[in-house]
OpenMM code with the backbone's topology and positions (N, CA, C; nanometers):
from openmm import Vec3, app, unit

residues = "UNK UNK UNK UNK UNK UNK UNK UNK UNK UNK UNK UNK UNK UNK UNK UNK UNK UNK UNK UNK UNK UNK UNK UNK UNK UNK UNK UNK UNK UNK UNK UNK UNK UNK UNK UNK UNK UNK UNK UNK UNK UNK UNK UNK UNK UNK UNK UNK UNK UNK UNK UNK UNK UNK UNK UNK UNK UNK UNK UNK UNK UNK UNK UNK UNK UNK UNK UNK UNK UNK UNK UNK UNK UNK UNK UNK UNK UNK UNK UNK UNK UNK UNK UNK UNK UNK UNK UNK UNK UNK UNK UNK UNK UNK UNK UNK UNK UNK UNK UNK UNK UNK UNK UNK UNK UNK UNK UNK UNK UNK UNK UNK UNK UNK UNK UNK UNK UNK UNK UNK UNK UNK UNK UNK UNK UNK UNK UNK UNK UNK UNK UNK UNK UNK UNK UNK UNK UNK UNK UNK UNK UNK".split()
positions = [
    Vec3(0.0815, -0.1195, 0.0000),
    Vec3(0.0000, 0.0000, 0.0000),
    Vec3(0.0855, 0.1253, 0.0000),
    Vec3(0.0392, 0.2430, 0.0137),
    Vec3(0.0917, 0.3725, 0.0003),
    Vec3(0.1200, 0.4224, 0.1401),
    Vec3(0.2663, 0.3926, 0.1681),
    Vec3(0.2780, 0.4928, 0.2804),
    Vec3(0.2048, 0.6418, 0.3004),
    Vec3(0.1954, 0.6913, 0.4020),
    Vec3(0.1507, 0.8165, 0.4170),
    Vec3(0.2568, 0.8998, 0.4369),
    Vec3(0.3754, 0.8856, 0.4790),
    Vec3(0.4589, 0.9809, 0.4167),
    Vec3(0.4541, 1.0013, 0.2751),
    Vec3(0.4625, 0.9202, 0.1605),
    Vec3(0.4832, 0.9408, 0.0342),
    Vec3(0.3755, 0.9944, 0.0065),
    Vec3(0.2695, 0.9597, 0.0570),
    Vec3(0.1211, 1.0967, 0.0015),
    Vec3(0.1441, 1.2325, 0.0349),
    Vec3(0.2031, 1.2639, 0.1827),
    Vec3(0.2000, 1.3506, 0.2353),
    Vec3(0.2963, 1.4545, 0.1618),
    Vec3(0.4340, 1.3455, 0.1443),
    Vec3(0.5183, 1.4053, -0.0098),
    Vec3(0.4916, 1.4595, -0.1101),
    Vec3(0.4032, 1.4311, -0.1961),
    Vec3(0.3329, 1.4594, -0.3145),
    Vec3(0.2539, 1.5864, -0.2807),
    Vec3(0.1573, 1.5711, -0.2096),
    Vec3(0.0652, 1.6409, -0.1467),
    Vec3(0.1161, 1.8244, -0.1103),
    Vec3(0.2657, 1.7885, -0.0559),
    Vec3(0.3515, 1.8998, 0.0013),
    Vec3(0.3925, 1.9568, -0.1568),
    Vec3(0.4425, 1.9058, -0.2283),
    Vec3(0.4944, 1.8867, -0.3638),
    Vec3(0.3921, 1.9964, -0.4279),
    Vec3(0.2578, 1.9502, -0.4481),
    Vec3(0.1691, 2.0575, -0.5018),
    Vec3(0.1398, 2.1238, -0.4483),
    Vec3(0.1756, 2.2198, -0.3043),
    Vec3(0.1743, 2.3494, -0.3037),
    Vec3(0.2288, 2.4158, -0.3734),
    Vec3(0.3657, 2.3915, -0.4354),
    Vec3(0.4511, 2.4671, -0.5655),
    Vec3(0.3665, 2.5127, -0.6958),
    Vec3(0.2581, 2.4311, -0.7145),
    Vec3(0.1787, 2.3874, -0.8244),
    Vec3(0.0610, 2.5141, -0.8157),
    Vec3(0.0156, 2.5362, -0.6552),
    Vec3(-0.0945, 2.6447, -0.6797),
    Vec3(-0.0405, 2.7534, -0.5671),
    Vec3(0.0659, 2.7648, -0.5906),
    Vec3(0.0952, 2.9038, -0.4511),
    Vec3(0.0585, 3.0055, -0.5024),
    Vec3(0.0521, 3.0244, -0.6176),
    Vec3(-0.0053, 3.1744, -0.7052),
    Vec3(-0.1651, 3.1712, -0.6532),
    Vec3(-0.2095, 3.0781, -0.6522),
    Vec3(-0.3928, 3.0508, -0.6206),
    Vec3(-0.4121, 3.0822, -0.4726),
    Vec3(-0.3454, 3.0326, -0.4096),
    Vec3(-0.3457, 3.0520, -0.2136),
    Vec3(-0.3780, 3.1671, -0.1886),
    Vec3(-0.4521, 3.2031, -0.0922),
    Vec3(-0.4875, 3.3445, -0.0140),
    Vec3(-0.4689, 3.3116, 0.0848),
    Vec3(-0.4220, 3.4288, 0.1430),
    Vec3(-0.3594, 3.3801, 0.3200),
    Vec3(-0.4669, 3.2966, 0.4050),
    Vec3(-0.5973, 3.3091, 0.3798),
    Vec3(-0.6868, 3.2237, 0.4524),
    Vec3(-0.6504, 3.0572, 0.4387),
    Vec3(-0.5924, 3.0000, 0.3015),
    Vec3(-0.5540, 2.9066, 0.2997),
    Vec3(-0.4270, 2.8737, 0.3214),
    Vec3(-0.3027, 2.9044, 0.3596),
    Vec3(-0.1998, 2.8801, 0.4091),
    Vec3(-0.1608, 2.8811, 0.5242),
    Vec3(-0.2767, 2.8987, 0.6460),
    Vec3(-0.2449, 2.8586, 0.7844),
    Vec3(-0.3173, 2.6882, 0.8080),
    Vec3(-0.3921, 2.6689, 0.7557),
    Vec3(-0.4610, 2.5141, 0.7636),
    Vec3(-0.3615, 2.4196, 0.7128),
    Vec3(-0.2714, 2.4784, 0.5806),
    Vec3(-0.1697, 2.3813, 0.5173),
    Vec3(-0.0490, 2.4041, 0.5742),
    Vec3(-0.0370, 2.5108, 0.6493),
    Vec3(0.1033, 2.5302, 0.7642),
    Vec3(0.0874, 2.4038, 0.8335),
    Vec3(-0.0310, 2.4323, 0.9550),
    Vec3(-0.0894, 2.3527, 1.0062),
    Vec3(-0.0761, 2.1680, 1.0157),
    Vec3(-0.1007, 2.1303, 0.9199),
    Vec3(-0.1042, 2.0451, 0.8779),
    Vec3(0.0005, 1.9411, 0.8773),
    Vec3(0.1133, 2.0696, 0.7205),
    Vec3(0.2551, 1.9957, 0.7234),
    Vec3(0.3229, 1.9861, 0.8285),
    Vec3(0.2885, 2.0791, 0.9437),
    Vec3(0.3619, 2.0909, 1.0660),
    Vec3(0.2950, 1.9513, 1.1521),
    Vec3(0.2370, 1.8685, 1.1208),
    Vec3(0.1667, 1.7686, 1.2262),
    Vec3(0.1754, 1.6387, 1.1531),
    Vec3(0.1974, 1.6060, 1.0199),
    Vec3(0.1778, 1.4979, 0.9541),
    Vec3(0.3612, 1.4580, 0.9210),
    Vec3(0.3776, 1.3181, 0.8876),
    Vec3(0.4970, 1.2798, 0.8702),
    Vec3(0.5153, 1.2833, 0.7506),
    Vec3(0.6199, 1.3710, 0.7546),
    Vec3(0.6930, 1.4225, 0.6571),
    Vec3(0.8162, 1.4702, 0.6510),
    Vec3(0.9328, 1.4017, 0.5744),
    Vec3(1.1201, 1.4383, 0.6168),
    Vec3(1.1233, 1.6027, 0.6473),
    Vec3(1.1922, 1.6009, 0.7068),
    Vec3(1.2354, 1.7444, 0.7638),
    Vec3(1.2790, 1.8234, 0.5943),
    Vec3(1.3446, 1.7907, 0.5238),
    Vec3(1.3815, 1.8431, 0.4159),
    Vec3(1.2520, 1.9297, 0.3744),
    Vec3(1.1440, 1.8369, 0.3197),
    Vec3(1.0430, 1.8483, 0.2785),
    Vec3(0.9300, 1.9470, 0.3184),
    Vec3(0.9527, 1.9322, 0.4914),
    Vec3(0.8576, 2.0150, 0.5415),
    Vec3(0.9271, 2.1581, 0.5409),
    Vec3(1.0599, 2.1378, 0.5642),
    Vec3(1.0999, 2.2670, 0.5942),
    Vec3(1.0966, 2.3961, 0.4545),
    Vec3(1.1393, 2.3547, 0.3278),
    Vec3(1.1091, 2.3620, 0.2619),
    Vec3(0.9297, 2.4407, 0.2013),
    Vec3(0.8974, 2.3263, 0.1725),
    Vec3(0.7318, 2.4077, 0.1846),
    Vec3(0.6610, 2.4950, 0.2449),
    Vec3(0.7119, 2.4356, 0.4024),
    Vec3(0.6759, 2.5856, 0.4699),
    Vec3(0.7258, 2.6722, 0.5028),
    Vec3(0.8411, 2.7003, 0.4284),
    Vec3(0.9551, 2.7968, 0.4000),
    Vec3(0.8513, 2.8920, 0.3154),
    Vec3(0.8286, 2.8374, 0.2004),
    Vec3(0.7730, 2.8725, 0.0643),
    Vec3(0.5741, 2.9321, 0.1062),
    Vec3(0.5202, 2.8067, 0.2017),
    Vec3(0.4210, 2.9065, 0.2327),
    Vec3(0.4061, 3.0616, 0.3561),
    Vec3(0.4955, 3.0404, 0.4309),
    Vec3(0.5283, 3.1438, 0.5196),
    Vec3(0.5983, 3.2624, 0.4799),
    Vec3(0.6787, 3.2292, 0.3685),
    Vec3(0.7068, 3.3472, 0.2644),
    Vec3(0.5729, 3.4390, 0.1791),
    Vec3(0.5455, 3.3618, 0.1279),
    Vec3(0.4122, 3.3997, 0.0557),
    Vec3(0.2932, 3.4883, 0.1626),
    Vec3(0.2739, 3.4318, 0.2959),
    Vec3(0.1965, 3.4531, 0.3700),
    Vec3(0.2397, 3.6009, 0.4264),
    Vec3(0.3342, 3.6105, 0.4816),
    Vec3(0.4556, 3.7381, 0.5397),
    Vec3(0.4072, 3.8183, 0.4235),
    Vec3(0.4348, 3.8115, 0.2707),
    Vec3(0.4315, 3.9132, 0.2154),
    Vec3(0.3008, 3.9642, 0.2315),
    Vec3(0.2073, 3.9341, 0.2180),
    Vec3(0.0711, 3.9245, 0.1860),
    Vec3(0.0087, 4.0457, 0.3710),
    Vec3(0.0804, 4.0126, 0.4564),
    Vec3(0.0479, 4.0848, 0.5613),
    Vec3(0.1323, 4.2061, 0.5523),
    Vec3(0.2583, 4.1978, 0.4944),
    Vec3(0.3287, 4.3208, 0.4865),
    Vec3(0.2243, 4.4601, 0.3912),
    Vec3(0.2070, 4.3711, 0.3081),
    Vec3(0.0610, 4.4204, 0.2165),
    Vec3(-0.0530, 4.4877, 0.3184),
    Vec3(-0.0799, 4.3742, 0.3951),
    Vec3(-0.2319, 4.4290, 0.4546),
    Vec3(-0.1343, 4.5779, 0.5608),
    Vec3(-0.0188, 4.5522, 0.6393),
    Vec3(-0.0306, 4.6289, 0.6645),
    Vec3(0.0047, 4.7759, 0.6403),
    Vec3(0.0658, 4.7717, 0.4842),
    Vec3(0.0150, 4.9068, 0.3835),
    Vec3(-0.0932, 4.9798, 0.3115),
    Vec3(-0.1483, 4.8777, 0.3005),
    Vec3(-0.3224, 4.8392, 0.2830),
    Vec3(-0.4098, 4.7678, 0.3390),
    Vec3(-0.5126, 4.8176, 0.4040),
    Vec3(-0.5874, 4.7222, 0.4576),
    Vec3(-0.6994, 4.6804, 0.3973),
    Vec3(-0.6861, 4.5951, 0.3780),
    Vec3(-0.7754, 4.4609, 0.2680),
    Vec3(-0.8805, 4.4075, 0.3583),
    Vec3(-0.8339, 4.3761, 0.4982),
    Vec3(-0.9202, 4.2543, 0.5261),
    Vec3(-0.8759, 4.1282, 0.5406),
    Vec3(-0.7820, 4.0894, 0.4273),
    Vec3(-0.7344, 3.9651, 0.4099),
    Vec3(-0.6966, 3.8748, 0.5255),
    Vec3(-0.6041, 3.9855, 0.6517),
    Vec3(-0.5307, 3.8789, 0.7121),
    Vec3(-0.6661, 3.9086, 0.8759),
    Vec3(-0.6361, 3.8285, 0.9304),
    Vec3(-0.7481, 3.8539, 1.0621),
    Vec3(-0.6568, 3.7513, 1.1463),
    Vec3(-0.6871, 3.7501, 1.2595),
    Vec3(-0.6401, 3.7370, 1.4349),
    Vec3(-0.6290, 3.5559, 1.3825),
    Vec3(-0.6960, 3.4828, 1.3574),
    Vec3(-0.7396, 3.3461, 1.3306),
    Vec3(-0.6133, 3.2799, 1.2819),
    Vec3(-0.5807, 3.3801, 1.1609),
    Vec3(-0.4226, 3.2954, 1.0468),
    Vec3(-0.3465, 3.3652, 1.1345),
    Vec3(-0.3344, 3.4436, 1.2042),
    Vec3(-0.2196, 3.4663, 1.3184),
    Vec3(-0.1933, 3.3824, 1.4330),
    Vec3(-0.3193, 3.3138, 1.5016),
    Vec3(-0.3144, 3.2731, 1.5978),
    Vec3(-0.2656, 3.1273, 1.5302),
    Vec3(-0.3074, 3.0843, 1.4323),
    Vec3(-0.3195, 2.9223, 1.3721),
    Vec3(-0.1904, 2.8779, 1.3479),
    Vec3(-0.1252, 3.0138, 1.2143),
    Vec3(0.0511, 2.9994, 1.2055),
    Vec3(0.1220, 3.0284, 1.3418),
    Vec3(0.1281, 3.0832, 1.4316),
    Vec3(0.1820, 3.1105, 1.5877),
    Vec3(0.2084, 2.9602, 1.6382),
    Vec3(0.0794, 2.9086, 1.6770),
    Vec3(0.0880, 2.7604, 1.7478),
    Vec3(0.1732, 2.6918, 1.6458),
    Vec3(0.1098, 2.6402, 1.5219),
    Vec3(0.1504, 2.5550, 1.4314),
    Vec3(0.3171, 2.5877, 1.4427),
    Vec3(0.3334, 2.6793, 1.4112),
    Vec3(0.4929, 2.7113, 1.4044),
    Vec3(0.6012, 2.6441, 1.5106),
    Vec3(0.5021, 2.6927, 1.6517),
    Vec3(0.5474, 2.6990, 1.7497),
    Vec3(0.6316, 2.5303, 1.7653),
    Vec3(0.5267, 2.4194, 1.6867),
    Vec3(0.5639, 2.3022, 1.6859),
    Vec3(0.6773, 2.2676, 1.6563),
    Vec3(0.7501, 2.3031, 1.5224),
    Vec3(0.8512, 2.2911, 1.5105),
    Vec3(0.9878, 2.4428, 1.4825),
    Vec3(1.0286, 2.4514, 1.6029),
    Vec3(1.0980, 2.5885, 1.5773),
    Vec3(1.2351, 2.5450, 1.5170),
    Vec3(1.2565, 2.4358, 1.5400),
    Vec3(1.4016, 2.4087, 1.5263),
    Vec3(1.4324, 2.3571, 1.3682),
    Vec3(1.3110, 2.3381, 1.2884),
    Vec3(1.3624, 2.3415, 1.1340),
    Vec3(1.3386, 2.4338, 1.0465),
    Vec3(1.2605, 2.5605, 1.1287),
    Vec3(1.2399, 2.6745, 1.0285),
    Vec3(1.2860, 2.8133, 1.1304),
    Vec3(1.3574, 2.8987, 1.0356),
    Vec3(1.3779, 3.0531, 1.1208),
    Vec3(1.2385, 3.1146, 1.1180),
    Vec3(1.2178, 3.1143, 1.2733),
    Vec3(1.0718, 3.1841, 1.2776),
    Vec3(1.1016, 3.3247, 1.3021),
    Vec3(1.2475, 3.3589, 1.3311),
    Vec3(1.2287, 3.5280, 1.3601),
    Vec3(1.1717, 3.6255, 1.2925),
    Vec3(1.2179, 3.6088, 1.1583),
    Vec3(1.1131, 3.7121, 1.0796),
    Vec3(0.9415, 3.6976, 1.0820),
    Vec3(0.8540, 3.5704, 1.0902),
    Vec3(0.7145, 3.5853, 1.1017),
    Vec3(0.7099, 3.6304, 1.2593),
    Vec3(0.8044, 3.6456, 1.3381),
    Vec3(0.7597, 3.6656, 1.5193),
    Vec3(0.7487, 3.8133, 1.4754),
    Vec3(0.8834, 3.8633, 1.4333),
    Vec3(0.8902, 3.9880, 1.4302),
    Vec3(0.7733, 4.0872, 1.3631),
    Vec3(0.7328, 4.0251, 1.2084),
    Vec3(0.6492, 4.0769, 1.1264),
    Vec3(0.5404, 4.0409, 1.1970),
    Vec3(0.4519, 3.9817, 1.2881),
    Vec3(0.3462, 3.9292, 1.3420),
    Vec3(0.3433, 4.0278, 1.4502),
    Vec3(0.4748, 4.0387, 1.5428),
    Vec3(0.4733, 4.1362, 1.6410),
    Vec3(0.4822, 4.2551, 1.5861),
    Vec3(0.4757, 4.3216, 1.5046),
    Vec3(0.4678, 4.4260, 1.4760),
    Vec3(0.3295, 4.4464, 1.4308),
    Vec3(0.2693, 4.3896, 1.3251),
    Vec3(0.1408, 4.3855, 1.3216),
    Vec3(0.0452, 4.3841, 1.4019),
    Vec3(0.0401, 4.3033, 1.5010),
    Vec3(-0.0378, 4.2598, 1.6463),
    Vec3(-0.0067, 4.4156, 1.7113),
    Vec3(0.1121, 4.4303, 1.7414),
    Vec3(0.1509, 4.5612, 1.8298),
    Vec3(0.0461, 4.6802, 1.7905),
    Vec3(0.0075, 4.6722, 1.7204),
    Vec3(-0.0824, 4.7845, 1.6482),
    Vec3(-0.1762, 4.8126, 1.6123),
    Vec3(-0.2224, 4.6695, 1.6616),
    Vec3(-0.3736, 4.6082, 1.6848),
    Vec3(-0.3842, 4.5141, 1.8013),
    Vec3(-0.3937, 4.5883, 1.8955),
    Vec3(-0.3751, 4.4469, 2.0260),
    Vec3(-0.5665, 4.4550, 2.0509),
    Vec3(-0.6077, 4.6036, 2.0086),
    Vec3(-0.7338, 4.5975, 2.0323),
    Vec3(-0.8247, 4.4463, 1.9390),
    Vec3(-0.7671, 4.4074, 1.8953),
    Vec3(-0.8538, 4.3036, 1.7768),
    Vec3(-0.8499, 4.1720, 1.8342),
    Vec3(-0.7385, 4.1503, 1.9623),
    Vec3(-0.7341, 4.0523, 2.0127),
    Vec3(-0.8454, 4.0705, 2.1393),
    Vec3(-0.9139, 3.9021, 2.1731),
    Vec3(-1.0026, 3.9046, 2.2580),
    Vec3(-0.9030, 3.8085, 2.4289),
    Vec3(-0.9908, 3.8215, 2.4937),
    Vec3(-0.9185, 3.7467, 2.5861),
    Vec3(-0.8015, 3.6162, 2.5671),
    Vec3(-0.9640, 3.5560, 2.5002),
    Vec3(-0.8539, 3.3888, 2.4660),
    Vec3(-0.7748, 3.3928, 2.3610),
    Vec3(-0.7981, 3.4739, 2.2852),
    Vec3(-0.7022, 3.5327, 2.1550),
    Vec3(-0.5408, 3.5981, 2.2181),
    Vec3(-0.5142, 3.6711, 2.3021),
    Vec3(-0.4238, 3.7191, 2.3884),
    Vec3(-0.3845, 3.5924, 2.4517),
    Vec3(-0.4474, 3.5048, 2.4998),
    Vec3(-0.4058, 3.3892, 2.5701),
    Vec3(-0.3107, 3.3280, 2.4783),
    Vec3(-0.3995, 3.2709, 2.3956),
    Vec3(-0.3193, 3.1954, 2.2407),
    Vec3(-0.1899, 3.2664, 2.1942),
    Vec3(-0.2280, 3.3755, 2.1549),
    Vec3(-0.1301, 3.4459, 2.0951),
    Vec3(0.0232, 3.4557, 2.1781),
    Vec3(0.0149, 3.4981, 2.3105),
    Vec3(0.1169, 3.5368, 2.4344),
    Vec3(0.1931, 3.3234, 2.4348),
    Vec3(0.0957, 3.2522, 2.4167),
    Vec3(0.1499, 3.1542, 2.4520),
    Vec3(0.2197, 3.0716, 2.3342),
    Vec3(0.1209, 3.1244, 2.1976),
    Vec3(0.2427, 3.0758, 2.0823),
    Vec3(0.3845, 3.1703, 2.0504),
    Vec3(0.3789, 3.2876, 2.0909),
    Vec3(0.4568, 3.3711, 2.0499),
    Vec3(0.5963, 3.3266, 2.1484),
    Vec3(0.5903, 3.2862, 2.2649),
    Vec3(0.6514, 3.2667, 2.3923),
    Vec3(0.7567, 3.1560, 2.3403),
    Vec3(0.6699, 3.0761, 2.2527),
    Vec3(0.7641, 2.9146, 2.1936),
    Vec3(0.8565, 2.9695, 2.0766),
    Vec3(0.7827, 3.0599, 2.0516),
    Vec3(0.9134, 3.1241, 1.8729),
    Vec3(1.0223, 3.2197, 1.8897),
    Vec3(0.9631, 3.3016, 2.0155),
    Vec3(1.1212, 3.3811, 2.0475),
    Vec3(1.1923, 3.3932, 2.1194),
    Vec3(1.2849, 3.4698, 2.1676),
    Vec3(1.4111, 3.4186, 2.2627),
    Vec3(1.3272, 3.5683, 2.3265),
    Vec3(1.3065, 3.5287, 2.4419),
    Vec3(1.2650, 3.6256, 2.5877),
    Vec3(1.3317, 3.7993, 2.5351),
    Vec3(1.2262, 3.8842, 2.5459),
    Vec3(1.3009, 4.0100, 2.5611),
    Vec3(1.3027, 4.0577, 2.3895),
    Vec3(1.2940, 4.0153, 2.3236),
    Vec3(1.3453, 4.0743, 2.1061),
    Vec3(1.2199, 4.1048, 2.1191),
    Vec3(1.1041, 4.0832, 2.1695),
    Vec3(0.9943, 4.1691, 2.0681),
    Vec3(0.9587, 4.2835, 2.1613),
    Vec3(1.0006, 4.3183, 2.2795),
    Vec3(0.9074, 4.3583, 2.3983),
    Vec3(0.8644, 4.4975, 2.3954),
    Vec3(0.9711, 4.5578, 2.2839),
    Vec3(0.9390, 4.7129, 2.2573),
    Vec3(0.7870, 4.6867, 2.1214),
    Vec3(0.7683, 4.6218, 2.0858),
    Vec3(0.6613, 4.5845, 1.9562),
    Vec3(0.5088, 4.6177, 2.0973),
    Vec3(0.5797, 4.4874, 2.1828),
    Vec3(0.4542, 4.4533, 2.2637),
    Vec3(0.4175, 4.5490, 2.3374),
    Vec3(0.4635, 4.6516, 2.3756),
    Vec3(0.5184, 4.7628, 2.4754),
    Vec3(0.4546, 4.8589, 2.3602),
    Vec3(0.4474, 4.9232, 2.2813),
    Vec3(0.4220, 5.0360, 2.2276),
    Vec3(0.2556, 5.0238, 2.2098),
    Vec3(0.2208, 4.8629, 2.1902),
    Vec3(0.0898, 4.8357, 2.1192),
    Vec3(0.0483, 4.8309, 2.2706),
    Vec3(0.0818, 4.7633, 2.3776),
    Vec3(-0.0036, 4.7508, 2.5119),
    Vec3(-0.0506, 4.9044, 2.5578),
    Vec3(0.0279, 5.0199, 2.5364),
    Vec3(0.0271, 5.1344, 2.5733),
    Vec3(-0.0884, 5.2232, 2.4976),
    Vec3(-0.0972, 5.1955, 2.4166),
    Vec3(-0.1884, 5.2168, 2.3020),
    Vec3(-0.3812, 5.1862, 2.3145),
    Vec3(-0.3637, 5.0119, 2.3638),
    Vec3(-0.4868, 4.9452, 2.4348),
    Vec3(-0.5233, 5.0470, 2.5687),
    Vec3(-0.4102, 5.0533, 2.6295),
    Vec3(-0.4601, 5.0436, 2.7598),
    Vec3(-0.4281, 5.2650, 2.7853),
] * unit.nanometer
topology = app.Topology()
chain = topology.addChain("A")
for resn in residues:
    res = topology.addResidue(resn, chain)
    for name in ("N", "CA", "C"):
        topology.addAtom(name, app.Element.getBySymbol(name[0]), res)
């Protein structure tokens, strides 16, 4: 029969195939995903190299324009998911670009949203690099 790595292979394979088609709503479920299913480190790291690139730009966007596109949900979803594996992808740039975004909207976060968020963000960075992001936006809320 068909291993499920080798599906999961293929499967990873055609994100290359429709990344032009993806809207950020769909690249936190397939973050998600590759981050939980067996699949060689090569492979995963890779792809979700390629969708977290795509995704980053797309918020750098929203936050020159605001579209709509990105919302609290694909923040909170890529945060955890990420959080899973830190050690085969550089998460500093989505902490940073996320903390900066968030910083400037802390109003959009709800309780358990702040919960989530404080507790995926906690697994991706080294104590202390974002705190002026978090610090300008808390001041702002409150």
């Amino acid at each position: 029969g068909l291993r499920s790595e080798r599906l999961y292979k293929a499967l990873s394979h055609r994100v290359y195939d429709v990344l032009d088609d993806l809207s950020p709503a769909h690249i936190p479920p397939i973050v998600a995903t590759i981050c939980r299913v067996p699949l060689n480190q090569s492979d995963r790291e890779q792809v979700t190299r390629l969708l977290l690139g795509r995704w980053l730009a797309m918020l750098r966007h929203e936050r020159q324009q605001r579209t709509g596109a990105i919302n609290v949900q694909q923040i909170l979803s890529l945060t955890v998911s990420l959080g899973l594996a830190p050690e085969e992808i550089n998460t500093a740039v989505f902490a940073r670009d996320v903390a900066a975004y968030v910083g400037d909207r802390f109003n959009l976060l709800g309780v358990e949203e702040i919960i989530v968020f404080l507790w995926g963000m906690q697994r991706l960075i080294v104590p202390g690099s974002l705190t002026s992001h978090f610090t300008s936006g808390l001041h702002q809320v409150l």
